[in-house]
MARSE-677854 format. One record per residue: residue number from 0; z, y negated, x negated of N, C-alpha, C in turn. Coordinates in Angstrom, 2 decimals, padded with zeros to 5 digits. Each point is the difference from the previous one (the first is absolute). Layout:
<recs>
<rec resi="NUM" n_pz="Z" n_py="Y" n_px="X" ca_pz="Z" ca_py="Y" ca_px="X" c_pz="Z" c_py="Y" c_px="X"/>
...
</recs>
This chain:
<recs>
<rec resi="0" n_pz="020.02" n_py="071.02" n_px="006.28" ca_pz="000.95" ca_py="001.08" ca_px="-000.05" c_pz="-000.44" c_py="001.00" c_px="-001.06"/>
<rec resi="1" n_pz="000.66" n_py="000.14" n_px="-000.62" ca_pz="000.09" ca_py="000.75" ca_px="-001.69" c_pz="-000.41" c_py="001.78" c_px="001.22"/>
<rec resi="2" n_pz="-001.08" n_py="000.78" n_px="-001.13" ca_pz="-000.20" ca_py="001.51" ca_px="000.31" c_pz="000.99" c_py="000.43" c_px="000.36"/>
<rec resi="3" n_pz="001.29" n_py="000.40" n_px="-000.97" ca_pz="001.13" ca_py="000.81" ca_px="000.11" c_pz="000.81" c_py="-000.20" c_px="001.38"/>
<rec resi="4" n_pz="-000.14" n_py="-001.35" n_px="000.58" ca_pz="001.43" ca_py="-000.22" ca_px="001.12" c_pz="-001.18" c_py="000.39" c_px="000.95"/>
<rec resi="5" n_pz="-001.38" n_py="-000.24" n_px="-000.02" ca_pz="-000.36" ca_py="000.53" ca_px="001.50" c_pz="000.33" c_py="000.91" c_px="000.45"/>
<rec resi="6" n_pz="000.30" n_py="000.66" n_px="001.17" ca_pz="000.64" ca_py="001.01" ca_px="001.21" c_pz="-001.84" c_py="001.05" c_px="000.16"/>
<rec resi="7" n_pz="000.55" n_py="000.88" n_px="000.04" ca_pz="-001.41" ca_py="001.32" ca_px="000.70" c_pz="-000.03" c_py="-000.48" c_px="000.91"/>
<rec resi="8" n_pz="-001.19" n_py="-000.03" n_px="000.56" ca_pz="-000.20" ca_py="000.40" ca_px="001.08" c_pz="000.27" c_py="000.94" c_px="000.74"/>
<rec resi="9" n_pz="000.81" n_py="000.05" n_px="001.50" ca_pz="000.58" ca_py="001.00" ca_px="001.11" c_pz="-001.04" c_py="000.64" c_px="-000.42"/>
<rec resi="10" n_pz="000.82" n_py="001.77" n_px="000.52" ca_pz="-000.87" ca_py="000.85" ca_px="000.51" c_pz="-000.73" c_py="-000.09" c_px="001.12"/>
<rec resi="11" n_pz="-001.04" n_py="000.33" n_px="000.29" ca_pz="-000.52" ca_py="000.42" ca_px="001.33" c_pz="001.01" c_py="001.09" c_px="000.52"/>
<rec resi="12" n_pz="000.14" n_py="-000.23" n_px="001.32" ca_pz="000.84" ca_py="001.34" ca_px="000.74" c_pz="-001.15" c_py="000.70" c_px="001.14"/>
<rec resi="13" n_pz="-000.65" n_py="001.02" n_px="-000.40" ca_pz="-000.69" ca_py="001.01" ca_px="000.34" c_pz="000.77" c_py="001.11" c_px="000.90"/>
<rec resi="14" n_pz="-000.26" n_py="000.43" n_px="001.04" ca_pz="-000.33" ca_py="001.24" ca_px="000.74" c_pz="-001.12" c_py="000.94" c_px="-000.74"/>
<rec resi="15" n_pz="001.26" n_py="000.94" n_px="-000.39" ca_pz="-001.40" ca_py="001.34" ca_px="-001.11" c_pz="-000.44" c_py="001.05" c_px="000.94"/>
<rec resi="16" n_pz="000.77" n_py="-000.13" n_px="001.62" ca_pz="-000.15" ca_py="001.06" ca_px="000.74" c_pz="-001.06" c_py="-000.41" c_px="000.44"/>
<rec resi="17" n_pz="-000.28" n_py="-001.36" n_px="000.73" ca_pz="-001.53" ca_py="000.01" ca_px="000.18" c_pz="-000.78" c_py="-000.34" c_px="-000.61"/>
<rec resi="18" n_pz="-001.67" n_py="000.63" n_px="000.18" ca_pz="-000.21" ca_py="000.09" ca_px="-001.04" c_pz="-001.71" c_py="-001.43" c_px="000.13"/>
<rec resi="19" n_pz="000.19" n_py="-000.40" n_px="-001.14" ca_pz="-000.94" ca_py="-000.99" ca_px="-000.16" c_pz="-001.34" c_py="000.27" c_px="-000.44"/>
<rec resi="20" n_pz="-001.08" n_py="-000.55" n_px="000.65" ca_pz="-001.50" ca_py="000.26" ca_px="-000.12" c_pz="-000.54" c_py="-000.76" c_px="-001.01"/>
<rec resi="21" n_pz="-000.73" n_py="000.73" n_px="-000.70" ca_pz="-000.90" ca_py="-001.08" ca_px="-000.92" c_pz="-001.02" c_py="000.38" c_px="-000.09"/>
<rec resi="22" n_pz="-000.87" n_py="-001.47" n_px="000.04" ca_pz="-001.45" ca_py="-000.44" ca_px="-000.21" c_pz="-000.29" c_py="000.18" c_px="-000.94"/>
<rec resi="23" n_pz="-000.40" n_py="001.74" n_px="-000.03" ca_pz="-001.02" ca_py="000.14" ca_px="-001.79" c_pz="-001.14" c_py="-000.67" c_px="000.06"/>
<rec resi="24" n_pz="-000.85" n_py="-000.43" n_px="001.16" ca_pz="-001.23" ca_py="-000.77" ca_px="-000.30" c_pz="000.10" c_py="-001.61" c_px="-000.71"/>
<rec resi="25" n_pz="000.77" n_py="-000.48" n_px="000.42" ca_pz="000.64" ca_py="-001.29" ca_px="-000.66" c_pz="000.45" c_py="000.20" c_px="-001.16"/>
<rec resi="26" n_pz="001.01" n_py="000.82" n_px="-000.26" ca_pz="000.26" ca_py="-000.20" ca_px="-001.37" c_pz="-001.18" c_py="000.63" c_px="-000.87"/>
<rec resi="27" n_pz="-000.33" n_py="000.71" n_px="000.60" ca_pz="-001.29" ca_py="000.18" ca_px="-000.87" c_pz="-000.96" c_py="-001.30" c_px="-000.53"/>
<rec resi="28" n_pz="-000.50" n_py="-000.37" n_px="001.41" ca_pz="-000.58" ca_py="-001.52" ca_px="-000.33" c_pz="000.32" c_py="-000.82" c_px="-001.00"/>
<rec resi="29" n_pz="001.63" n_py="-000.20" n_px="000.05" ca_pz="000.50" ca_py="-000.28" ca_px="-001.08" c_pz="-000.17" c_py="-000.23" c_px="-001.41"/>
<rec resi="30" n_pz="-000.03" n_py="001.82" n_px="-000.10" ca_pz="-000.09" ca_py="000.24" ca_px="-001.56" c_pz="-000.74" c_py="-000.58" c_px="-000.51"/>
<rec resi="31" n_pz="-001.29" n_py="000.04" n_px="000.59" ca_pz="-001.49" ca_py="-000.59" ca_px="-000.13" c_pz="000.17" c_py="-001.52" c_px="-000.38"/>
<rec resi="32" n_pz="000.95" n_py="-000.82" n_px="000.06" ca_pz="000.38" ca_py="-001.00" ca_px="-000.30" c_pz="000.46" c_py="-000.46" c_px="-001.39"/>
<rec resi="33" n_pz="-000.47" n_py="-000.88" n_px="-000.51" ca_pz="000.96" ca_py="-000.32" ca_px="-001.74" c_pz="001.37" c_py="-000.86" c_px="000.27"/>
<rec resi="34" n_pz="000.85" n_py="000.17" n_px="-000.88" ca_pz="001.07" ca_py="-000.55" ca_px="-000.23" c_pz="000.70" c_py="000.66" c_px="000.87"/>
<rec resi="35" n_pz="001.33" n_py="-001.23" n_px="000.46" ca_pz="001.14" ca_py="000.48" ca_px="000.61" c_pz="-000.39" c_py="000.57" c_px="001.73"/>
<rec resi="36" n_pz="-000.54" n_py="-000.27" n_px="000.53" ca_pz="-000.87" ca_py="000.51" ca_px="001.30" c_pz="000.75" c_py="000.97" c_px="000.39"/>
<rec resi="37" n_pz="000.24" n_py="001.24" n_px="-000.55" ca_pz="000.09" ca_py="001.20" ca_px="000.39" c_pz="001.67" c_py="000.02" c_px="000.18"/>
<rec resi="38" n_pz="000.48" n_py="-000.58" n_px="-000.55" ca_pz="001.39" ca_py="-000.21" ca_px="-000.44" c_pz="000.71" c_py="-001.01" c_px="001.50"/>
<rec resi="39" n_pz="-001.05" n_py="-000.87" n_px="000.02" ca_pz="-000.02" ca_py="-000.84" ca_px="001.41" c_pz="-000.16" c_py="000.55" c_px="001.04"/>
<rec resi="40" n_pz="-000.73" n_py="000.87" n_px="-000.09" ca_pz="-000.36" ca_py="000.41" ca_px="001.32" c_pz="001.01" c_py="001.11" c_px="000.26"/>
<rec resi="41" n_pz="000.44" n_py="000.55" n_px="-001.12" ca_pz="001.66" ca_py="001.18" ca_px="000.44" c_pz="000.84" c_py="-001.18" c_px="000.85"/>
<rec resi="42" n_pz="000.24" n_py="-001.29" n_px="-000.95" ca_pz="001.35" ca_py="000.02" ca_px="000.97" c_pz="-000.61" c_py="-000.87" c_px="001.04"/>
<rec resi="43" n_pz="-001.05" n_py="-000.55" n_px="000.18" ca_pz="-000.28" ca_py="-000.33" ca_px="001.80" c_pz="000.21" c_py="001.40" c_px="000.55"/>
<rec resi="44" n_pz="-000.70" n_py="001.03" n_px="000.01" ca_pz="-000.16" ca_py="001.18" ca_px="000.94" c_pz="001.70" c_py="000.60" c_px="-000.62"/>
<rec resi="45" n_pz="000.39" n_py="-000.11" n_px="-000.67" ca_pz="001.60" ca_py="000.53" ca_px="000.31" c_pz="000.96" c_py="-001.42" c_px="001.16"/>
<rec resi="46" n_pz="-000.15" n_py="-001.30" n_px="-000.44" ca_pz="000.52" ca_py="-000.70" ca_px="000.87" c_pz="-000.37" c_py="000.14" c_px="001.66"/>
<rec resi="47" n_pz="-001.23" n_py="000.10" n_px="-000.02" ca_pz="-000.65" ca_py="-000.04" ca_px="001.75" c_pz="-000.06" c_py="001.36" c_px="000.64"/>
<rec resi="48" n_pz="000.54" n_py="001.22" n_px="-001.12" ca_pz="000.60" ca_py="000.92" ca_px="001.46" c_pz="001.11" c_py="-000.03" c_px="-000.11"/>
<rec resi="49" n_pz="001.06" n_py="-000.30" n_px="-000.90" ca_pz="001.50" ca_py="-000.19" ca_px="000.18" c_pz="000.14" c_py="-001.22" c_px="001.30"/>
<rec resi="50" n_pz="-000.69" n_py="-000.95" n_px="000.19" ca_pz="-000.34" ca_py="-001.05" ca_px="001.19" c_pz="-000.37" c_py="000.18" c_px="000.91"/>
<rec resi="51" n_pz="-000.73" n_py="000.97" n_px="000.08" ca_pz="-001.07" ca_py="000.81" ca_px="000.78" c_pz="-000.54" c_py="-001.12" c_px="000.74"/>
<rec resi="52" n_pz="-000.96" n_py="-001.05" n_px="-000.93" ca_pz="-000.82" ca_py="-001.08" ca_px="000.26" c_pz="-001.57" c_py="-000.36" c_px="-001.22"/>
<rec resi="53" n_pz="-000.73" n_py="-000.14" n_px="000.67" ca_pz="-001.08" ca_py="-000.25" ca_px="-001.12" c_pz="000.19" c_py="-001.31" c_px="-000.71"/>
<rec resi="54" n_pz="000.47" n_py="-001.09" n_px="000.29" ca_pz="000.13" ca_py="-001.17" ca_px="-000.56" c_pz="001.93" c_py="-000.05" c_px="-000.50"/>
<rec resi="55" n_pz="-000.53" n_py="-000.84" n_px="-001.49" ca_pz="000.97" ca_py="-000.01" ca_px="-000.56" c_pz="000.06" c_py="-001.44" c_px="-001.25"/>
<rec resi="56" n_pz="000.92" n_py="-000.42" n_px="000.00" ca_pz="000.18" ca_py="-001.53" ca_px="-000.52" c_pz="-000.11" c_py="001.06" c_px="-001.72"/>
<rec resi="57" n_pz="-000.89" n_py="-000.78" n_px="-001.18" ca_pz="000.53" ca_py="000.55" ca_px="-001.36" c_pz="000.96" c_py="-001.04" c_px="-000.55"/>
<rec resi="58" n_pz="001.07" n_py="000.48" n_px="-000.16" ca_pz="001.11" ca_py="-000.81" ca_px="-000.33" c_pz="000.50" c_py="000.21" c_px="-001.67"/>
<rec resi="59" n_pz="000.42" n_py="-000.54" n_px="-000.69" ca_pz="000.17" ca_py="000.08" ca_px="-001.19" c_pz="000.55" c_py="001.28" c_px="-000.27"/>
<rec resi="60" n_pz="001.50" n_py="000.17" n_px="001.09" ca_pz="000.52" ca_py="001.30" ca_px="-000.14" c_pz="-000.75" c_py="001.37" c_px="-000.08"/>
<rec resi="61" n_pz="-001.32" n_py="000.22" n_px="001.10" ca_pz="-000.54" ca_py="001.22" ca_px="-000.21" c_pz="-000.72" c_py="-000.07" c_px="-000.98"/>
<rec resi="62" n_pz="-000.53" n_py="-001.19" n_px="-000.71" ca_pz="-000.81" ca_py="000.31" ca_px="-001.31" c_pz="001.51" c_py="000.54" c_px="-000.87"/>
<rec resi="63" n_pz="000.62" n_py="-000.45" n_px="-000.22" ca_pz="001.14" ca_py="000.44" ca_px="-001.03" c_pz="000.21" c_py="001.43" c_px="-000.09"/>
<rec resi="64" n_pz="000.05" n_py="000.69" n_px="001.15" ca_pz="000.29" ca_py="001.23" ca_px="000.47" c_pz="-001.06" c_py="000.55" c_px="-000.74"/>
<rec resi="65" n_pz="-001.67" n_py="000.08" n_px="000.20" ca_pz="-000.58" ca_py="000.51" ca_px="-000.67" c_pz="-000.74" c_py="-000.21" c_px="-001.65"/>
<rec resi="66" n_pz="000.80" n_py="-001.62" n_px="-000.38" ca_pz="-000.04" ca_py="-000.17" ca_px="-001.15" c_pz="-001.18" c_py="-000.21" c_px="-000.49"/>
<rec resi="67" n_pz="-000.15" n_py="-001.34" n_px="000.74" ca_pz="-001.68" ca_py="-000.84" ca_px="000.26" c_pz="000.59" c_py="-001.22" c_px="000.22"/>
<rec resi="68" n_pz="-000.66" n_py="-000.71" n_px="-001.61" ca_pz="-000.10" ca_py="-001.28" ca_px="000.22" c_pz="-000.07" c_py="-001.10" c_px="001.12"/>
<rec resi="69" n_pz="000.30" n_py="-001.31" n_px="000.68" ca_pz="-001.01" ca_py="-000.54" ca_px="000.90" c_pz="-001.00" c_py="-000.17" c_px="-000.66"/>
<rec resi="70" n_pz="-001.15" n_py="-000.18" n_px="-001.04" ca_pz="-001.23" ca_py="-000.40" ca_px="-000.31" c_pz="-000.55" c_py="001.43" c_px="-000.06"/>
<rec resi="71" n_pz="000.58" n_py="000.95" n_px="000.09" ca_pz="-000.63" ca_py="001.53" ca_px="-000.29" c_pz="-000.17" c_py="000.04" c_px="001.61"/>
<rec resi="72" n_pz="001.49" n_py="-000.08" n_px="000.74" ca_pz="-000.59" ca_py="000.03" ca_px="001.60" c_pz="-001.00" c_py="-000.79" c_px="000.49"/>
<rec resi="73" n_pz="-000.52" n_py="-000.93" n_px="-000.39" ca_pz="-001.14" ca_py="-000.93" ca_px="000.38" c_pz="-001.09" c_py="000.47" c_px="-000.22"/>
<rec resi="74" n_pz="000.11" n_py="000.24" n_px="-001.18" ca_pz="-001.69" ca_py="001.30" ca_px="-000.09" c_pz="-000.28" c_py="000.62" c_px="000.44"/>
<rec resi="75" n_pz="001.01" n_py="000.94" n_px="000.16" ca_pz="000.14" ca_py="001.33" ca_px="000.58" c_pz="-000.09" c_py="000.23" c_px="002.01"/>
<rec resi="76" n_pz="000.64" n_py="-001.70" n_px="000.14" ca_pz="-000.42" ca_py="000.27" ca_px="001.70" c_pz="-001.31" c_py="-000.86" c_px="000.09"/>
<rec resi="77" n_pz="-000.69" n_py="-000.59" n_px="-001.01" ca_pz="-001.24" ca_py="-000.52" ca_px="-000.20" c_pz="-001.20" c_py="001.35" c_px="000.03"/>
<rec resi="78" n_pz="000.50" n_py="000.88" n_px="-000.66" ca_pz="-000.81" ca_py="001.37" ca_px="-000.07" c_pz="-000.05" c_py="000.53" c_px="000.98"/>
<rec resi="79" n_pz="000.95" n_py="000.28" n_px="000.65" ca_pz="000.44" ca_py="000.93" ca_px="001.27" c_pz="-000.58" c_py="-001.03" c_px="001.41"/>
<rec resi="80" n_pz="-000.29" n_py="-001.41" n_px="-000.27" ca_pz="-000.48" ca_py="-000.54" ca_px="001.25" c_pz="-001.30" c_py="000.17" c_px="-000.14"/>
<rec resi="81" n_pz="-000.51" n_py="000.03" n_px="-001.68" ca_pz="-001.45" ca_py="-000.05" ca_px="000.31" c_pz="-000.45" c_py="001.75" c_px="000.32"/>
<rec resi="82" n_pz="000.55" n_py="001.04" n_px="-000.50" ca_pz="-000.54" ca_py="001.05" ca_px="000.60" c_pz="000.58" c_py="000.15" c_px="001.33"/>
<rec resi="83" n_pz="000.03" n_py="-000.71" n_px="001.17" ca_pz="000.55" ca_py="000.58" ca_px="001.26" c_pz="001.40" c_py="000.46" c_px="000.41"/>
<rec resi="84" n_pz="000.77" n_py="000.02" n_px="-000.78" ca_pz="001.33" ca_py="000.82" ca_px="-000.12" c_pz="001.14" c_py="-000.45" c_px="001.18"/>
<rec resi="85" n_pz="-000.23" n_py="-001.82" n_px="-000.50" ca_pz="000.75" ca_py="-000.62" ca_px="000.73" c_pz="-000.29" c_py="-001.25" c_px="000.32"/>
<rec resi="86" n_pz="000.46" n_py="-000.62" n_px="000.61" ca_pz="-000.03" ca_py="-001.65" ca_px="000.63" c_pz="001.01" c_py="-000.31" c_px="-000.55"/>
<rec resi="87" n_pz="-000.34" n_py="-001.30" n_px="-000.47" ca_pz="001.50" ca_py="-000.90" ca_px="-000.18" c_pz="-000.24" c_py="-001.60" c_px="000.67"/>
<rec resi="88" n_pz="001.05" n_py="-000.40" n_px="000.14" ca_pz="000.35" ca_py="-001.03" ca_px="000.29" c_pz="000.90" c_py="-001.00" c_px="-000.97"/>
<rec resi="89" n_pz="-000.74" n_py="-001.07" n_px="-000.56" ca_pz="000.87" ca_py="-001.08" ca_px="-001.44" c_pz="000.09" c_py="-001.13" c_px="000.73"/>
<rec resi="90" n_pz="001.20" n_py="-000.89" n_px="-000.34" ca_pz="000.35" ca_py="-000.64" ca_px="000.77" c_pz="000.86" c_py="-000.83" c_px="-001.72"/>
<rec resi="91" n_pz="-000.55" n_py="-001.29" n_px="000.18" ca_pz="000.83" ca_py="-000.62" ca_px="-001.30" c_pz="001.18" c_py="-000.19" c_px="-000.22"/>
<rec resi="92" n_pz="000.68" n_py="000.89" n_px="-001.27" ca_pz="002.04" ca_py="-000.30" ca_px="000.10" c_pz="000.38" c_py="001.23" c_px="000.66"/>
<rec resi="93" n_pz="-000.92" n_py="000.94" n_px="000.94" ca_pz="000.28" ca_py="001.42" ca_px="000.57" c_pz="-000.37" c_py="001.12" c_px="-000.68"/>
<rec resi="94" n_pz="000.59" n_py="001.14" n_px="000.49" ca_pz="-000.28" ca_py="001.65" ca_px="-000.39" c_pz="-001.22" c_py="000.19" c_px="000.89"/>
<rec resi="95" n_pz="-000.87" n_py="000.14" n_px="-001.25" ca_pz="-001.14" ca_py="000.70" ca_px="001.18" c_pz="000.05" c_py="001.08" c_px="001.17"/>
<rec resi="96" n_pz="-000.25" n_py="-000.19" n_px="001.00" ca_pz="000.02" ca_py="001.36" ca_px="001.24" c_pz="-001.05" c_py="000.69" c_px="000.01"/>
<rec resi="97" n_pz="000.06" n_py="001.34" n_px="-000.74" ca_pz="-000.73" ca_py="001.28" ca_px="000.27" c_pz="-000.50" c_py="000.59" c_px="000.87"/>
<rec resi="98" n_pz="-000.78" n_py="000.58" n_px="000.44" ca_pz="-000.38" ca_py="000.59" ca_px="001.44" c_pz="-000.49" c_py="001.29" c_px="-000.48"/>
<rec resi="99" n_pz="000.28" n_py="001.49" n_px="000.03" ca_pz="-000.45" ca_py="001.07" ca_px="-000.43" c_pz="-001.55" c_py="000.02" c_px="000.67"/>
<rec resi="100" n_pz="-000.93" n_py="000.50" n_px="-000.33" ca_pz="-000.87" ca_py="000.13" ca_px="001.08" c_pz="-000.74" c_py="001.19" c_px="-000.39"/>
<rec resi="101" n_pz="-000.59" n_py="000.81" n_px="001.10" ca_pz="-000.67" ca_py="001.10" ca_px="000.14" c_pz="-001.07" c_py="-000.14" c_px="-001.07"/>
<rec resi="102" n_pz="-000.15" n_py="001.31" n_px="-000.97" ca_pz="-001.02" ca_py="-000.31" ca_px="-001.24" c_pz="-001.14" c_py="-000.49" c_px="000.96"/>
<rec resi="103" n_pz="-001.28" n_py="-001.00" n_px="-000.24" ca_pz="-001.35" ca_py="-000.11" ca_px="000.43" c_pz="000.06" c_py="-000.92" c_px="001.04"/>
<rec resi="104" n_pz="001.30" n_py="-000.40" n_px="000.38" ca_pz="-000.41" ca_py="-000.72" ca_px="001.32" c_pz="000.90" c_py="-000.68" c_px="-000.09"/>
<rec resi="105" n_pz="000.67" n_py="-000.89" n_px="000.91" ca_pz="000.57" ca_py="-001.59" ca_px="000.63" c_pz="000.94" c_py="000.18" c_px="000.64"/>
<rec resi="106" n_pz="000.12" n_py="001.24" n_px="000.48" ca_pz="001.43" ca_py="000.59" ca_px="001.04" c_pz="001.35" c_py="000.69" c_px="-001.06"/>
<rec resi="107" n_pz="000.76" n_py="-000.64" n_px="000.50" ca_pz="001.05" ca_py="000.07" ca_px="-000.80" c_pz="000.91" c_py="001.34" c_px="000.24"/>
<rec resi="108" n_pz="000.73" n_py="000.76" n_px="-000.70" ca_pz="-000.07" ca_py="001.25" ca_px="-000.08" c_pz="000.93" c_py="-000.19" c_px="001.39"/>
<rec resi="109" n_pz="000.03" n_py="001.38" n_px="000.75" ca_pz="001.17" ca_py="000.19" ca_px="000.78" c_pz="000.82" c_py="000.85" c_px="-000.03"/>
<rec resi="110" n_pz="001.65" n_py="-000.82" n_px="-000.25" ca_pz="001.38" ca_py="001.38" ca_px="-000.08" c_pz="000.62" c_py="000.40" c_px="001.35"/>
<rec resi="111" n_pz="-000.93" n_py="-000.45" n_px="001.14" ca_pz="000.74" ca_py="000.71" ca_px="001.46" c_pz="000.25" c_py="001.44" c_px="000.11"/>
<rec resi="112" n_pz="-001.05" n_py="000.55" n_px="-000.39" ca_pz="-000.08" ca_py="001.35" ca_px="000.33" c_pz="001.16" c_py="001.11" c_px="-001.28"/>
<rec resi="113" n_pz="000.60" n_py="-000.93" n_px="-000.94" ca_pz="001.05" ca_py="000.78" ca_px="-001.07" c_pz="000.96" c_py="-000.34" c_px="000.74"/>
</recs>
């Protein structure tokens, strides 16, 4: 499919009244990261509180959204697994499944209490 005929990607439809928390320690972690990482890790932590779930399939579409290669996303959740960030799950012919996880540890973040 030729650039020009592809379709945008939907908006996200957001609630601006409530209001959403963010993990400056993570994205911080982040920064600390080379390449696309930081860029990755916006739209997991924008996808998984709009979900209000720590695990999340990376699907071609949310790389598009933040305008990351798949071989840039492979690095980049290659980086982010080896500093702690996240768990994934690869599965051959599948979207890898993400797991946010608490900086330093194995427990995966929790959105009960938002």
């Amino acid at each position: 499919m030729p650039m020009s005929a592809r379709k945008p990607a939907p908006r996200i439809q957001i609630n601006w009244k409530q209001p959403r928390l963010v993990r400056l320690d993570m994205l911080e972690a982040a920064t600390a990261i080379s390449g696309k990482a930081l860029n990755l890790m916006i739209a997991l932590w924008l996808t998984a509180t709009i979900r209000k779930t720590p695990a999340i399939s990376l699907t071609r579409r949310l790389m598009a959204r933040v305008n990351i290669s798949r071989f840039a996303a492979t690095d980049a959740l290659r980086r982010l697994e080896a500093s702690g960030l996240v768990a994934v799950w690869r599965l051959p012919g599948r979207s890898p499944k993400v797991v946010l996880l608490e900086p330093g540890t194995r427990v995966p973040l929790d959105f009960s209490a938002w």
